[in-house]
C-alpha positions as CSV (number, residue, x, y, z in Angstrom):
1,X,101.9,123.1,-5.5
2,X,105.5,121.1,-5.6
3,X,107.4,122.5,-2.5
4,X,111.1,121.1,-2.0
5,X,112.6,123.8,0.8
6,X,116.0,123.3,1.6
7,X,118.0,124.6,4.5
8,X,120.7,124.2,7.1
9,X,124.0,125.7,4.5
10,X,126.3,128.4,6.4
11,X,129.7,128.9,6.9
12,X,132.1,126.5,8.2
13,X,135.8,125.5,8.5
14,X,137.9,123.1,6.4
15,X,137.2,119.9,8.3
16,X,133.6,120.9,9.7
17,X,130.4,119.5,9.2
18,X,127.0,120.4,8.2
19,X,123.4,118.9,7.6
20,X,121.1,119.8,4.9
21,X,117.7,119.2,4.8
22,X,114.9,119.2,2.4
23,X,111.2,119.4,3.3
24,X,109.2,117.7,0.4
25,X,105.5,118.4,-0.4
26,X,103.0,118.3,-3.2
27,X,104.7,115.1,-5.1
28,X,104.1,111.5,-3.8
29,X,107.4,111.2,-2.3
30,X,108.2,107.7,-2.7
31,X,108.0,107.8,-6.8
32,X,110.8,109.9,-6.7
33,X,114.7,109.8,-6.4
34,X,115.9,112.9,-4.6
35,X,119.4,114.5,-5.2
36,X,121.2,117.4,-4.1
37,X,123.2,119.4,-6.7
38,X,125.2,121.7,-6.3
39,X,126.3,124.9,-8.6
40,X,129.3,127.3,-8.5
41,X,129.4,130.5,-10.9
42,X,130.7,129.5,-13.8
43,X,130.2,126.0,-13.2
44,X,128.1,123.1,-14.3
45,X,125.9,121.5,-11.8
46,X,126.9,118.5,-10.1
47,X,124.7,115.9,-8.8
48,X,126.8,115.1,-5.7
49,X,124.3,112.7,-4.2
50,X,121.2,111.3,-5.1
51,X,118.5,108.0,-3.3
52,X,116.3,105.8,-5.0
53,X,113.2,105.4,-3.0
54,X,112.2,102.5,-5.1
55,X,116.0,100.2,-4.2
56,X,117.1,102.6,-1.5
57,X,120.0,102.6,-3.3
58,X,122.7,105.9,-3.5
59,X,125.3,107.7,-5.2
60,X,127.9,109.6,-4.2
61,X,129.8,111.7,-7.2
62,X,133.6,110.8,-6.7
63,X,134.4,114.5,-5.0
64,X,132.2,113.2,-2.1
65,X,132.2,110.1,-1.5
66,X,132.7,108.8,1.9
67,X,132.6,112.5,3.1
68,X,129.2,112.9,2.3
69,X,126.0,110.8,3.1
70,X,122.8,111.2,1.6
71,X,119.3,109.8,3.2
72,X,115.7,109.8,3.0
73,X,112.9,110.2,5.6
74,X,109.4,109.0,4.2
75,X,107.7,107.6,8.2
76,X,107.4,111.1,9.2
77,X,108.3,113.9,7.2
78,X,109.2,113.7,3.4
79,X,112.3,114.8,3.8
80,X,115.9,113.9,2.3
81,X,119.2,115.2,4.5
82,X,122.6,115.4,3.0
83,X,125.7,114.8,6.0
84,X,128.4,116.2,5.1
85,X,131.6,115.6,7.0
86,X,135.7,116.5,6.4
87,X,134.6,119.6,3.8
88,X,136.9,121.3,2.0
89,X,136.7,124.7,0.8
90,X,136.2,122.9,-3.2
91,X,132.7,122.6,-1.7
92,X,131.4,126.0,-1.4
93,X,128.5,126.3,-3.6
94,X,124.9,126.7,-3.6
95,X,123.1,123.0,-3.1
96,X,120.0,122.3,-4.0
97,X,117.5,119.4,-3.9
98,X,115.8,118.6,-6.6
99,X,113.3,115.2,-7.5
100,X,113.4,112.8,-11.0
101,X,110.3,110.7,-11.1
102,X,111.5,107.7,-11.0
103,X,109.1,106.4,-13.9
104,X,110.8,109.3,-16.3
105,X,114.5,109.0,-17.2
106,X,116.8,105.7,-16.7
107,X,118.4,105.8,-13.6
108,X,122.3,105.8,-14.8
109,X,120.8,109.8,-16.4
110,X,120.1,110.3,-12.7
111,X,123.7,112.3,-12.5
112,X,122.9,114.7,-15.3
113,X,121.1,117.9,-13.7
114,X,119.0,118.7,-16.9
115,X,116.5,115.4,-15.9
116,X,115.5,116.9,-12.3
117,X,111.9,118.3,-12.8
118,X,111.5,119.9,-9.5
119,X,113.8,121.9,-7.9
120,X,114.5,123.3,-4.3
121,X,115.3,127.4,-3.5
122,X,119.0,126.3,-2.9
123,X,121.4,126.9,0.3
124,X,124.8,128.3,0.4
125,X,127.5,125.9,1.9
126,X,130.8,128.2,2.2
127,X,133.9,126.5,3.7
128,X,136.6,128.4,4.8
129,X,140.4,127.7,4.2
């Protein structure tokens, strides 16, 4: 069974931080990228961050970059982490990790939520004004 469990979202002040992580079971971690994405009502979902396991490369969407870091953890625990620093309250929203077999879709369709096959519960991240 393909587990991704997210946690560590709450409620913070403009100009806090938090860390998210993501515990990653029943997939061989290291075939796939991992991304958070997040969703407001009414929105679309945004792939904020995503790694490649295979380059260790990232991406950062525009709204986050050099606020937000994302990173991987394969030695120990499968787990990916998204540090998020200076937040603003345009952040709110439910994030979620979610895994693309790196085999499956190209990786410039990496930023396009439809081509994540698994998917985390989801944490709320609510920043206050």
């Amino acid at each position: 069974e393909v587990q991704l469990q997210a946690s560590g979202g709450g409620l913070v002040q403009a100009g806090g931080s938090l860390r998210l992580s993501c515990a990653v079971s029943g997939i061989t971690f290291d075939d796939y990228a991992m991304s958070w994405i997040r969703q407001v009502p009414g929105k679309e979902r945004e792939v904020v961050s995503c790694t490649s396991k295979s380059d260790g490369s990232t991406y950062h969407a525009d709204s986050v970059k050099g606020r937000f870091t994302i990173s991987s953890d394969s030695n120990t625990e499968n787990e990916v982490f998204l540090q998020m620093n200076s937040l603003k309250p345009e952040d709110t929203a439910v994030y979620y990790c979610a895994a693309v077999n790196e085999r499956g879709p190209p990786p410039e369709n990496w930023d396009r939520a439809y081509e994540y096959r698994y998917w985390g519960q989801g944490t709320q991240v609510t920043v206050s004004s």
